[in-house]
PATI-275324 format. One record per residue (C-alpha): residue number from 1; residue in one letter; z, y, x negated. Coordinates in pm, whole numbers. Layout:
<pt n="NUM" res="A" Z="Z" Y="Y" X="X"/>
...
This chain:
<pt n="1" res="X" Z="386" Y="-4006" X="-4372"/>
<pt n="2" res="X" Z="217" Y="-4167" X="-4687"/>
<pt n="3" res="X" Z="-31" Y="-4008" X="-4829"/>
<pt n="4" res="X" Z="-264" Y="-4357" X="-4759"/>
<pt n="5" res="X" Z="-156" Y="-4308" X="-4374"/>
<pt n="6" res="X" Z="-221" Y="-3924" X="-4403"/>
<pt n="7" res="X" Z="-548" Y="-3978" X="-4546"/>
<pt n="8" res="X" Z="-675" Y="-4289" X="-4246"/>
<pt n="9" res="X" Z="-522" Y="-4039" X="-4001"/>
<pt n="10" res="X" Z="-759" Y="-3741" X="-4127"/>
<pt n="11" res="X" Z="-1057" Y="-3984" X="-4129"/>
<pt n="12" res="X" Z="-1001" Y="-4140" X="-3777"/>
<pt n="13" res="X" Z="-1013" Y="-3753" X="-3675"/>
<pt n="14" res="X" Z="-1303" Y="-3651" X="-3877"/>
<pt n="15" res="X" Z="-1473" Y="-3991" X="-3714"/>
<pt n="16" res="X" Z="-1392" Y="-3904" X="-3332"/>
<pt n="17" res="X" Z="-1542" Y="-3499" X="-3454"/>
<pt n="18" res="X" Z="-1879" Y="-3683" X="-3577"/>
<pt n="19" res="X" Z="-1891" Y="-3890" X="-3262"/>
<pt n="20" res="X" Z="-1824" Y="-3586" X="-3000"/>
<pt n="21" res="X" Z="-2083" Y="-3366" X="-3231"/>
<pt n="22" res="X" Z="-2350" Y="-3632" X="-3216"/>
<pt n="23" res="X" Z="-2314" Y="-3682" X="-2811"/>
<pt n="24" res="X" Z="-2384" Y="-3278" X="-2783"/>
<pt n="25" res="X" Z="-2730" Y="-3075" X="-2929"/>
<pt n="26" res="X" Z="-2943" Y="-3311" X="-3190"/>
<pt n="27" res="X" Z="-2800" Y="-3245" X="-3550"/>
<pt n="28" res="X" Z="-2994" Y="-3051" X="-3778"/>
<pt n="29" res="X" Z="-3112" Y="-3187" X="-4083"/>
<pt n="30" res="X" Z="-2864" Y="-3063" X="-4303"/>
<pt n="31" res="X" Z="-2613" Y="-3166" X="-4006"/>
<pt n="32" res="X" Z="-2752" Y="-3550" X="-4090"/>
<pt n="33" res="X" Z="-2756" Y="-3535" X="-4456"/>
<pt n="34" res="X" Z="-2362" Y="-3439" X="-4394"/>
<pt n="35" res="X" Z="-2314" Y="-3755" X="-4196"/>
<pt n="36" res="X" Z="-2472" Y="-3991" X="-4432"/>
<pt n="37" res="X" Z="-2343" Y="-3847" X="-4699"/>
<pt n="38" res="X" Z="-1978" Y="-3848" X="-4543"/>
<pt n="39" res="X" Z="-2063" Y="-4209" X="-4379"/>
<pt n="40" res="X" Z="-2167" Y="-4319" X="-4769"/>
<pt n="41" res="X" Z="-1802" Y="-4189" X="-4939"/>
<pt n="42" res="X" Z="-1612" Y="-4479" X="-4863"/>
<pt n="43" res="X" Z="-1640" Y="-4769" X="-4680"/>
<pt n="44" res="X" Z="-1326" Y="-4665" X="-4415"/>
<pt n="45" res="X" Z="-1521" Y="-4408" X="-4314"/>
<pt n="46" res="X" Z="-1834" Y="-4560" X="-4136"/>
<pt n="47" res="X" Z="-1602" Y="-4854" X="-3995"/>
<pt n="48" res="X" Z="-1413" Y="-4603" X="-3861"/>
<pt n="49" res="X" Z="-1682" Y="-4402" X="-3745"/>
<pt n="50" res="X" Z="-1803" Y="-4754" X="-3589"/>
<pt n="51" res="X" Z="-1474" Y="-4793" X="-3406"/>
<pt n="52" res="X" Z="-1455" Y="-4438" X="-3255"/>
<pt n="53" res="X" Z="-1801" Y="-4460" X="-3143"/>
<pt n="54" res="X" Z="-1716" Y="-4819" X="-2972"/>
<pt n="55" res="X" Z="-1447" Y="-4643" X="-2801"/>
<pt n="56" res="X" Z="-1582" Y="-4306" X="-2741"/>
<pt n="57" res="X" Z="-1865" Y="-4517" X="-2523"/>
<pt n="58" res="X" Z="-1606" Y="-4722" X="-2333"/>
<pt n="59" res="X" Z="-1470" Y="-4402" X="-2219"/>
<pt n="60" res="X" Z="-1763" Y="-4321" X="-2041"/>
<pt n="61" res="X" Z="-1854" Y="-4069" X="-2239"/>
<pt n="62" res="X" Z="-2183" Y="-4227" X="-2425"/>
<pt n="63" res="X" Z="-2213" Y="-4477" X="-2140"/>
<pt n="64" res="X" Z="-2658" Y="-4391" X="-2152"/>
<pt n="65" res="X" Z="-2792" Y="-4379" X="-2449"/>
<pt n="66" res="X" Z="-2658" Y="-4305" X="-2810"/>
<pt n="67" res="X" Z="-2952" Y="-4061" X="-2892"/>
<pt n="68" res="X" Z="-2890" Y="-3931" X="-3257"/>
<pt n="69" res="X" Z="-2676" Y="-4196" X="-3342"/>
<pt n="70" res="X" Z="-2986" Y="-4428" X="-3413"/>
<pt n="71" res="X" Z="-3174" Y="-4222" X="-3630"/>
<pt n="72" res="X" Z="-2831" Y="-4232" X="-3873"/>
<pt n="73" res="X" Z="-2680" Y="-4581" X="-3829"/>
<pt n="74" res="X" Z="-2785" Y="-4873" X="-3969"/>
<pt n="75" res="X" Z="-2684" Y="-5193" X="-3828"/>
<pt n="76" res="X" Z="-2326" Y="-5246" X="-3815"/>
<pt n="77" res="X" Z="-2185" Y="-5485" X="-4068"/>
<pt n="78" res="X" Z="-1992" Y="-5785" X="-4061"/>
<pt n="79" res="X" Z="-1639" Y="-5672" X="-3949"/>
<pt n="80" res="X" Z="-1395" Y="-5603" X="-4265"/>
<pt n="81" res="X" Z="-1031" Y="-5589" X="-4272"/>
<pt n="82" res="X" Z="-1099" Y="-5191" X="-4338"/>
<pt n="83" res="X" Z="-1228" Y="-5215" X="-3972"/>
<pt n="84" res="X" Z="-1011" Y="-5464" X="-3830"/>
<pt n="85" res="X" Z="-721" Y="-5227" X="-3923"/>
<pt n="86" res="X" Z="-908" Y="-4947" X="-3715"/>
<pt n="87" res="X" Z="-1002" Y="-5178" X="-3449"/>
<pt n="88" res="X" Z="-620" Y="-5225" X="-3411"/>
<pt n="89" res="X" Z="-549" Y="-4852" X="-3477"/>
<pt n="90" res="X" Z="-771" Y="-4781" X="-3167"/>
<pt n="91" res="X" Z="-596" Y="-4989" X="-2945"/>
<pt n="92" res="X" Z="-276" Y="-4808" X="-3015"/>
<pt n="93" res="X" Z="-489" Y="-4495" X="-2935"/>
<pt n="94" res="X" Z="-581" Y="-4665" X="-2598"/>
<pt n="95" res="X" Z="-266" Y="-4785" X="-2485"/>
<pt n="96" res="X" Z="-128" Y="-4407" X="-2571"/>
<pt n="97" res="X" Z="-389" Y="-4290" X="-2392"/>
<pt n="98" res="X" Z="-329" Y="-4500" X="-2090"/>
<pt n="99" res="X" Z="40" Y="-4382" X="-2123"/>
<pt n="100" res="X" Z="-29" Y="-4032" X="-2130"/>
<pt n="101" res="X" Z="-269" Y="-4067" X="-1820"/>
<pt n="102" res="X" Z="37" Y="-4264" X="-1631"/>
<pt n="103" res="X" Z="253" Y="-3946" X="-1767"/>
<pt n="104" res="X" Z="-11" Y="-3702" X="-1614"/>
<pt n="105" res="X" Z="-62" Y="-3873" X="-1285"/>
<pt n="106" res="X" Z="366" Y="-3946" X="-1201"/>
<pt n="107" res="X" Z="511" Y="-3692" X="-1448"/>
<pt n="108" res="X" Z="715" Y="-3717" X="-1758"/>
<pt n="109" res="X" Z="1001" Y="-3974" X="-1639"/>
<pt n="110" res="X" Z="1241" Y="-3813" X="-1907"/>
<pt n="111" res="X" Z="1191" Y="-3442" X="-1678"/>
<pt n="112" res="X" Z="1206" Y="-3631" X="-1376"/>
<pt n="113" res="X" Z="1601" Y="-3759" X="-1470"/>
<pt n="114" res="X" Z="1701" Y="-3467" X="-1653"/>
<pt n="115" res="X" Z="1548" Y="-3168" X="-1407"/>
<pt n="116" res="X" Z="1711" Y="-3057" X="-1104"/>
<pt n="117" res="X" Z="1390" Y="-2878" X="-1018"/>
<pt n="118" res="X" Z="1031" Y="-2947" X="-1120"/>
<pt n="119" res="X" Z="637" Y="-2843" X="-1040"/>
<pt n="120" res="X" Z="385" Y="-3062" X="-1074"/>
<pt n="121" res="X" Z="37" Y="-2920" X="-1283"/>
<pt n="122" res="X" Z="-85" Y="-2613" X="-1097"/>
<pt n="123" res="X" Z="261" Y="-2609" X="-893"/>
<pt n="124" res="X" Z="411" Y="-2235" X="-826"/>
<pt n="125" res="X" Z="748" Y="-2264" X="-638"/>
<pt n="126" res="X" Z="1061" Y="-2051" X="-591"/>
<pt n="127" res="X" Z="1371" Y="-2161" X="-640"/>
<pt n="128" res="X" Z="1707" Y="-2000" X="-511"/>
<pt n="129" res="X" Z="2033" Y="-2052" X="-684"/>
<pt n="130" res="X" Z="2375" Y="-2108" X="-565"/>
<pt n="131" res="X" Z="2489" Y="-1759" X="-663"/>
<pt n="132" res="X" Z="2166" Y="-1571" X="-480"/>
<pt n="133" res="X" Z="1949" Y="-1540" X="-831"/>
<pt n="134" res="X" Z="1601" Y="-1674" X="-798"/>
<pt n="135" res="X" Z="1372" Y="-1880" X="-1015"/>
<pt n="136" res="X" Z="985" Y="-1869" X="-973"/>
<pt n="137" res="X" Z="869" Y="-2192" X="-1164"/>
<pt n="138" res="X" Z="532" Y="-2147" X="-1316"/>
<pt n="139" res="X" Z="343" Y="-2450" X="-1315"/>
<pt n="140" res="X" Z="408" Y="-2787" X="-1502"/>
<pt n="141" res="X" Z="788" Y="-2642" X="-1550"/>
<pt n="142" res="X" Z="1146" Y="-2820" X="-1512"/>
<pt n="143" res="X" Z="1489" Y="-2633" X="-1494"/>
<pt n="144" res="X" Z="1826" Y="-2796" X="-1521"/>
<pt n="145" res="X" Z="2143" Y="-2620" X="-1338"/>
<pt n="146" res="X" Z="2457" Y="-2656" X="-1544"/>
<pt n="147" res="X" Z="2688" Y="-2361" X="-1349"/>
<pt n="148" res="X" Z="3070" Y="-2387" X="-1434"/>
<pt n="149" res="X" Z="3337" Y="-2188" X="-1430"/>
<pt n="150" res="X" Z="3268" Y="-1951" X="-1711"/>
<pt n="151" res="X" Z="2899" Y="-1876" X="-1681"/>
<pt n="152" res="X" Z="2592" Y="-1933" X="-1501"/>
<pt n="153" res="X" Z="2383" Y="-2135" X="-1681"/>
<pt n="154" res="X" Z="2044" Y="-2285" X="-1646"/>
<pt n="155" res="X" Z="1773" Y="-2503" X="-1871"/>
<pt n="156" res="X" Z="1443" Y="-2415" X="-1882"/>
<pt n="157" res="X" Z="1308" Y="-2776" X="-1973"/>
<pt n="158" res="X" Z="984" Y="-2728" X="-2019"/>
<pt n="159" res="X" Z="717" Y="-2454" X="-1941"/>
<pt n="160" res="X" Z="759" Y="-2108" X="-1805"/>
<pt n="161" res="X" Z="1003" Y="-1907" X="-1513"/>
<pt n="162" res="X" Z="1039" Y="-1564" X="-1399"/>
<pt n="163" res="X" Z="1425" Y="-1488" X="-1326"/>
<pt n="164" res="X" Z="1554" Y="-1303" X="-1090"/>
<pt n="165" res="X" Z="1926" Y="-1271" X="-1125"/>
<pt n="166" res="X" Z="2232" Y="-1162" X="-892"/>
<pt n="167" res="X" Z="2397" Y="-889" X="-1086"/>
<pt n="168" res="X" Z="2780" Y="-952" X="-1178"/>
<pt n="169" res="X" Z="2982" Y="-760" X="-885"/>
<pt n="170" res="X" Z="3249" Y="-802" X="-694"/>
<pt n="171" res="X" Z="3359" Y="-1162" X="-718"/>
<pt n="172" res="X" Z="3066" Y="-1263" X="-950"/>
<pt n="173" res="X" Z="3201" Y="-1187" X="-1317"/>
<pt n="174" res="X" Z="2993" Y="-1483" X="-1494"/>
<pt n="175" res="X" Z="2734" Y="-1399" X="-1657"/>
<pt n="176" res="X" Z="2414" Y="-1514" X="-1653"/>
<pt n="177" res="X" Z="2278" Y="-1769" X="-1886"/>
<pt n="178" res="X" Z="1930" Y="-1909" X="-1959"/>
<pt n="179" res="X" Z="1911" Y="-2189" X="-2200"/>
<pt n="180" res="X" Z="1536" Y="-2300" X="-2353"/>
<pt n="181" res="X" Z="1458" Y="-2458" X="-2751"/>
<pt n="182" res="X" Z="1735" Y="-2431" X="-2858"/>
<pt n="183" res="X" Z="1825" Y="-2058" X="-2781"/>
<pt n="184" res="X" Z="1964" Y="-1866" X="-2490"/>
<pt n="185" res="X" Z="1873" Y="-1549" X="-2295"/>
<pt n="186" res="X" Z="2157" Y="-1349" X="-2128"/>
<pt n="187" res="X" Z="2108" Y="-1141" X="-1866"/>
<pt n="188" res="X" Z="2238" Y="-752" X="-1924"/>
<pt n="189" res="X" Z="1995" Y="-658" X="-1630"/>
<pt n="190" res="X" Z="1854" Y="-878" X="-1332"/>
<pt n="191" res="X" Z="1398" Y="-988" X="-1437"/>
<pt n="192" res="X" Z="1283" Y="-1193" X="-1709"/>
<pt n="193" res="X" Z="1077" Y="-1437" X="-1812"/>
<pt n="194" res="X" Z="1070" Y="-1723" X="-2054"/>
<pt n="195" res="X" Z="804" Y="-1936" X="-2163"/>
<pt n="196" res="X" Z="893" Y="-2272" X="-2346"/>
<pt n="197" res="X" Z="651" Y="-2384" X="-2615"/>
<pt n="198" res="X" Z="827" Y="-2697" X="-2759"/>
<pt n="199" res="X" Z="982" Y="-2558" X="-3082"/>
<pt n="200" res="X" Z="995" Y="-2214" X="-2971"/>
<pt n="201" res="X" Z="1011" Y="-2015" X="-2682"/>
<pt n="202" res="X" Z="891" Y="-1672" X="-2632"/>
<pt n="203" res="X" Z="1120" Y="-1389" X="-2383"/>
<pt n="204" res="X" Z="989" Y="-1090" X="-2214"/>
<pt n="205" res="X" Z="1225" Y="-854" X="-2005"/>
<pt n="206" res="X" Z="1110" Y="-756" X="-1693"/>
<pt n="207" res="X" Z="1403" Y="-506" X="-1567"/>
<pt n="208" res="X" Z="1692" Y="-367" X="-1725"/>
<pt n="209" res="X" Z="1775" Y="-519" X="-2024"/>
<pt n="210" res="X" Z="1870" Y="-901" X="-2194"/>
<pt n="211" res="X" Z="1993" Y="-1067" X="-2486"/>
<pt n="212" res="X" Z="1806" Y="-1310" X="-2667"/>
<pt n="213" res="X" Z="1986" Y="-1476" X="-2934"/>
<pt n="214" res="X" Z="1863" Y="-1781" X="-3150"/>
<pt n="215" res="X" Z="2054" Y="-2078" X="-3260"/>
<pt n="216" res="X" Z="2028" Y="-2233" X="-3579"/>
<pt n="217" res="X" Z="2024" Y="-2568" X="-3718"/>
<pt n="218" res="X" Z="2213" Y="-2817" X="-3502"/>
<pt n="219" res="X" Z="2636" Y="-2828" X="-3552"/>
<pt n="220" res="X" Z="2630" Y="-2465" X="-3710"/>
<pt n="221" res="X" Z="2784" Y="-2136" X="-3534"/>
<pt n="222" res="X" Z="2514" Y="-1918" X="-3711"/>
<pt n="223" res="X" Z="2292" Y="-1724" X="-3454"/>
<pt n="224" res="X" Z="2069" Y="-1406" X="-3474"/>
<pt n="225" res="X" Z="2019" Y="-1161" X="-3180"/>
<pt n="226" res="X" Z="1840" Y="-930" X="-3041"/>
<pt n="227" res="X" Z="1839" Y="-692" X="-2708"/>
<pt n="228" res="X" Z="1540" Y="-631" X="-2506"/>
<pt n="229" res="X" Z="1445" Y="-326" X="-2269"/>
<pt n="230" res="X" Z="1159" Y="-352" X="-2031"/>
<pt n="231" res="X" Z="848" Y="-427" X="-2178"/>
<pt n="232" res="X" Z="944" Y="-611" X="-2471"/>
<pt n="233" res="X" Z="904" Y="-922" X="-2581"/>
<pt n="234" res="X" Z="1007" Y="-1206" X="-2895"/>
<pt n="235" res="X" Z="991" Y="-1509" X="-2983"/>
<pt n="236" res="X" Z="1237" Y="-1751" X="-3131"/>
<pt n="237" res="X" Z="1240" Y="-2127" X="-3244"/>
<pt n="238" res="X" Z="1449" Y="-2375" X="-3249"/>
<pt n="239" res="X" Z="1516" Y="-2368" X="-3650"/>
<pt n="240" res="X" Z="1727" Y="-2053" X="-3553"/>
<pt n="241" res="X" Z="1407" Y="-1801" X="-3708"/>
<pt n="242" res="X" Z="1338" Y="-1489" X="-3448"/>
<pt n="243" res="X" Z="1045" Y="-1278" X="-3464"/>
<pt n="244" res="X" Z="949" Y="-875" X="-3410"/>
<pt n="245" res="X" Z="980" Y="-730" X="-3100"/>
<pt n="246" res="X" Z="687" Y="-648" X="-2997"/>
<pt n="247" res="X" Z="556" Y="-444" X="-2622"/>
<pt n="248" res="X" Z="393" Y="-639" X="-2361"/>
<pt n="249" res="X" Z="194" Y="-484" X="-2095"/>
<pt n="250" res="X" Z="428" Y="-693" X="-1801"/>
<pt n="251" res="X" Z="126" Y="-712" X="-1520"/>
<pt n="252" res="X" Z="-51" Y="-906" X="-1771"/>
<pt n="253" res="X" Z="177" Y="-1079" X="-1883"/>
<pt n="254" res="X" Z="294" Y="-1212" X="-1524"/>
<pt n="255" res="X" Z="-29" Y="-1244" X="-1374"/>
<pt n="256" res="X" Z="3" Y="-1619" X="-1350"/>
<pt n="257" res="X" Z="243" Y="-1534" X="-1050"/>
<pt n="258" res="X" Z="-65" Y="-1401" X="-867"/>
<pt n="259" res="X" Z="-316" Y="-1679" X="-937"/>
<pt n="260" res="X" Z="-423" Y="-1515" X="-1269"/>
<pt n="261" res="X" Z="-467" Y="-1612" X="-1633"/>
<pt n="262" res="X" Z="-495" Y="-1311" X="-1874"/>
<pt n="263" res="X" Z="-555" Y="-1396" X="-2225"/>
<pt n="264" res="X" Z="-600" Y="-1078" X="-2464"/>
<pt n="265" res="X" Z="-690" Y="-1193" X="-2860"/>
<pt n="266" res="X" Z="-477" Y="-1546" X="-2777"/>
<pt n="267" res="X" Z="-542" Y="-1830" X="-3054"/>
<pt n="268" res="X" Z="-743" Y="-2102" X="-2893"/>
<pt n="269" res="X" Z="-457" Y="-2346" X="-2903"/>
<pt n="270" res="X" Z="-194" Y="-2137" X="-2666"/>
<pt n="271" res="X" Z="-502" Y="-2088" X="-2430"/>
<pt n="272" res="X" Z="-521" Y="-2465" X="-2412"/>
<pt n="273" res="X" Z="-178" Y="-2553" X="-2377"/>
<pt n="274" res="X" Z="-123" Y="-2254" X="-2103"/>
<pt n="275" res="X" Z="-432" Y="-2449" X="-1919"/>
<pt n="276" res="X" Z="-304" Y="-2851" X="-1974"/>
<pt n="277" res="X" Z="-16" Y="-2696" X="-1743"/>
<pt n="278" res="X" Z="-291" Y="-2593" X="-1477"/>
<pt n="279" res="X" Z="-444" Y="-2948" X="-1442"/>
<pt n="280" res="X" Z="-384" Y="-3285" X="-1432"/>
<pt n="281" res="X" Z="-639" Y="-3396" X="-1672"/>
<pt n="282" res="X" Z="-546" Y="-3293" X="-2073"/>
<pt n="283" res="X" Z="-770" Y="-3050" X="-2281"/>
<pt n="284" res="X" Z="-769" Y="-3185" X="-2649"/>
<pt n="285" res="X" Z="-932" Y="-2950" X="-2975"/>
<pt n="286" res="X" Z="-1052" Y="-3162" X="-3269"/>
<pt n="287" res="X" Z="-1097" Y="-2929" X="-3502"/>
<pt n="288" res="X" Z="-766" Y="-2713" X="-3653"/>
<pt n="289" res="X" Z="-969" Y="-2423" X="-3764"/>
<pt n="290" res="X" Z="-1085" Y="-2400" X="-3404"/>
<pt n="291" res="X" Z="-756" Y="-2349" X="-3258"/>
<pt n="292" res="X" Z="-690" Y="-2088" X="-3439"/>
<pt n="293" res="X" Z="-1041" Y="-1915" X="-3279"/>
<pt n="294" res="X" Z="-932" Y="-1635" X="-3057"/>
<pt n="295" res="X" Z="-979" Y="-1620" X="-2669"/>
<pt n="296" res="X" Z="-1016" Y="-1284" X="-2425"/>
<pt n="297" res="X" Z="-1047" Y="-1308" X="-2049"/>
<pt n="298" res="X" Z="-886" Y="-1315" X="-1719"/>
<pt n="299" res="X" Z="-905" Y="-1657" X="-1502"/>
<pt n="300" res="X" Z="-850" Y="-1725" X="-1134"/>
<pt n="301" res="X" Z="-642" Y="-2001" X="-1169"/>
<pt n="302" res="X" Z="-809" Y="-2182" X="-858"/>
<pt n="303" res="X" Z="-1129" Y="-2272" X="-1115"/>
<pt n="304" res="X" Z="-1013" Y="-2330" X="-1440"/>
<pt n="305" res="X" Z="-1338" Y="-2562" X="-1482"/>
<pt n="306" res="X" Z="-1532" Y="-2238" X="-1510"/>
<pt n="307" res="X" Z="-1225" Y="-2100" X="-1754"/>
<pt n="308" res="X" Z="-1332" Y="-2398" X="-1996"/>
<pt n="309" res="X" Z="-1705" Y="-2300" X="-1957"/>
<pt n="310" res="X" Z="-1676" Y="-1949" X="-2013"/>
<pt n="311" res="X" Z="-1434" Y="-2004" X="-2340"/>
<pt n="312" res="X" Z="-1653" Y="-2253" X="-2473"/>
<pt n="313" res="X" Z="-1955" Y="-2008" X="-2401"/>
<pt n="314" res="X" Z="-1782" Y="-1751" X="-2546"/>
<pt n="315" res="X" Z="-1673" Y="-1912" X="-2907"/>
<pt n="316" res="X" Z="-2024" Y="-2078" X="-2893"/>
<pt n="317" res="X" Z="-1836" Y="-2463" X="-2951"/>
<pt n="318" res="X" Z="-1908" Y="-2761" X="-2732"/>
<pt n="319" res="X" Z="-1740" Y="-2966" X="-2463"/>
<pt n="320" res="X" Z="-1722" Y="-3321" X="-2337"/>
<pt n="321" res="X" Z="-1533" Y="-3506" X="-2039"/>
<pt n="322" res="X" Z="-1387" Y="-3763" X="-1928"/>
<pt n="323" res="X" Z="-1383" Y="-3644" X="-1570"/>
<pt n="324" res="X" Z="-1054" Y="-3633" X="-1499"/>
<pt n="325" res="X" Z="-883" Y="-3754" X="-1798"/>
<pt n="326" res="X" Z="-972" Y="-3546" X="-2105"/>
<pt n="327" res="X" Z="-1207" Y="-3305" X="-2213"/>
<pt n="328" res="X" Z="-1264" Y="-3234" X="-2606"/>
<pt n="329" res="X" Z="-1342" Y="-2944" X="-2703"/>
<pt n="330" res="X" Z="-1539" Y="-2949" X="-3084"/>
């Protein structure tokens, strides 16, 4: 990206973080002295600000009364090509927007082609395999089959699964394969689990022992590996980099298959994506810094809307919905 396109993509963010502040608690003084100050930099940065309020109240979410805002505006001025560029830029946001909402609602249509099993947000389901292993699918999770000859192999697509695999005996002498960002887990024992994160995906053995081993860059042989006993977990990404092993207190860390979310110490950003698989609607954080804010508790997983108050609460922040797209956390 340019550095003209980074720079309109960090003010259309710092824009939507002034709108969502101003629709909470009345800014302090020094909190307004900020804005005008910020509004008064540059030109792009009130008809931005303009823009995201515009859209911010279409969404519903200043549909009253825009409080604050007219003790700091003045009245809007005649539309440059500054703002006609973010009028433009906004619609782009909309129409993702109303693509991501289709992709919440019906699913992604990529997983539904590709998957041979899926759960939808909040989902648990067990799934048995051909040779007698199981798969519980953790919500908002895909797996692919791809069993040949040589091995048993399956694709965690997306999200998170606790194996369960038939030991090789008697006639069964493939081993068992599970495939997820770019790296595979092999079964030396029978439990694990694997949670997908994108670029990376994170392996915790369960029983017995497995193999986790890390591929590198794409069309290269190079791969690093590692064996884990019960109780021990690592990550590895897709770039073929591996991390520590490092001991995982298994209850906790499986608690989702009981209706549970434990978090102990998690950055704010892996509590938020674990949750976005939980519900239909999509948490968003505006503010980097904030994700990196760390998160304790335990959640029924039946009221996650009480989750989002009690983290908020908690890290003192505030919260805004759009009941039941979106809800931005600032």
């Amino acid at each position: 990206m340019s550095d003209s396109g980074q720079y309109a993509e960090d003010v259309e963010q710092r824009a939507a973080e002034w709108v969502a502040r101003l629709d909470g608690s009345p800014l302090s003084d020094m909190e307004k002295g900020a804005l005008r100050a910020w509004l008064g930099a540059d030109p792009e940065h009130r008809a931005a600000f303009e823009e995201a309020s515009a859209t911010w109240r279409e969404l519903g979410a200043l549909r009253h009364d825009p409080g604050p805002l007219r003790t700091v505006l003045t009245p809007p001025r005649q539309a440059s090509a500054a703002r006609k560029a973010v009028r433009i830029g906004a619609l782009v946001g909309l129409l993702v927007l109303a693509a991501g909402v289709a992709r919440f609602q019906f699913g992604d249509p990529w997983l539904m082609l590709a998957a041979d099993y899926r759960t939808a947000p909040g989902e648990l389901r067990t799934i048995s395999l051909p040779d007698g292993s199981t798969v519980e699918l953790g919500p908002s999770s895909a797996i692919a089959l791809a069993y040949g000859e040589d091995e048993r192999r399956v694709r965690l697509l997306v999200g998170e699964a606790f194996f369960t695999v038939a030991p090789r005996a008697g006639a069964e002498s493939r081993p068992f394969v599970a495939e997820a960002a770019g790296g595979t887990t092999t079964a030396l024992g029978t439990r694990f689990v694997i949670e997908e994160s994108g670029d990376a995906a994170d392996v915790l053995a369960v029983e017995h022992q497995v193999e986790v081993a890390s591929g590198a860059a794409a069309g290269t042989a190079t791969r690093n590996g590692v064996v884990l006993s019960p109780g021990q977990e690592v990550r590895y990404r897709s770039d073929g980099r591996i991390g520590r092993i490092r001991t995982r207190d298994i209850e906790t860390a499986t608690a989702w298959r009981r209706g549970m979310l434990v978090f102990n110490g998690a950055r704010l950003n892996h509590v938020v994506e674990t949750l976005n698989r939980y519900r239909r609607g999509r948490i968003v954080i505006l503010d980097g810094e904030l994700a990196k804010r760390r998160v304790s508790g335990v959640f029924p997983t039946s009221d996650l809307d009480d989750a989002i108050d009690t983290i908020t609460s908690e890290l003192g922040i505030g919260s805004r919905s759009i009941y039941p797209l979106i809800t931005v956390l600032y």
